[in-house]
N, C-alpha and C positions, 0 to 999 in steps of 0.2 A: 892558419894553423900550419905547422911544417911538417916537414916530410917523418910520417913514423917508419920504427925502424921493422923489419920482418922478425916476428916471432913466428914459432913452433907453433902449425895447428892446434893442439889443444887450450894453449893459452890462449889463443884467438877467439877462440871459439867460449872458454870461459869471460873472457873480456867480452867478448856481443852478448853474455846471456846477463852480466852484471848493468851494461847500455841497456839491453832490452828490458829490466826488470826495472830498472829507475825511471825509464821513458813512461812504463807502464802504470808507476807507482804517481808520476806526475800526470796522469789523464792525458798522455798522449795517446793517440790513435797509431795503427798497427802502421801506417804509411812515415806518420811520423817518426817514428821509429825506426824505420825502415834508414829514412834521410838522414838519422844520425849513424847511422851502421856504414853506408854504402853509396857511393858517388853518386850524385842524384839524375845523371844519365841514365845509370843504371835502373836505378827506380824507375824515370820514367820507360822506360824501354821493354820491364819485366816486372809490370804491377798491375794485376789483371787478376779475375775472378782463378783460385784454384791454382796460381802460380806458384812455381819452385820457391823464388823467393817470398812471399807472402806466407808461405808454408813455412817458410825456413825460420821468419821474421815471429811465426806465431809460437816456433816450439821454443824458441829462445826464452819466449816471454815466458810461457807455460814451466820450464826447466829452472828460473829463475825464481819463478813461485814456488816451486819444487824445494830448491836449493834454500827460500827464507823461512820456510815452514817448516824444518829439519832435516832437508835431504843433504844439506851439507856436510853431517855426518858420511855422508858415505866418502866424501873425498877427503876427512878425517880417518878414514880408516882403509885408503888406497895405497895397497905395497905396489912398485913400479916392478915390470917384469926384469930380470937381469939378465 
């Protein structure tokens, strides 16, 4: 895979909740998921009971369900601050 380019937190963060909701949609487990998200040093390093990441990896999934069940409406109807 090559080198992706740096986007704006929010998009990032929209992009790991769309991975996290297709990983979850395909019966991956949360770790799996995790290793399509984030260098797998890192996983292994910081995947432990209660972890930031694990935590981080679960609300993705949970915000993702959010967003296919109709919470995407709300980002239908987000004015940007000016």
């Amino acid at each position: 895979m090559g080198k992706q380019k740096k986007c704006p937190p929010s998009i990032q963060k929209h992009r790991e909740i769309l991975i996290a909701l297709n990983g979850s949609l395909a019966g991956k487990s949360l770790r799996q998921i995790a290793l399509d998200l984030y260098p797998p040093e890192h996983v292994a390093s910081d995947w432990f009971n209660n972890s930031a990441l694990k935590n981080r990896v679960r609300r993705r999934v949970e915000r993702g369900r959010y967003f296919m069940n109709g919470g995407y409406e709300t980002l239908l109807n987000y004015t940007p601050k000016q």
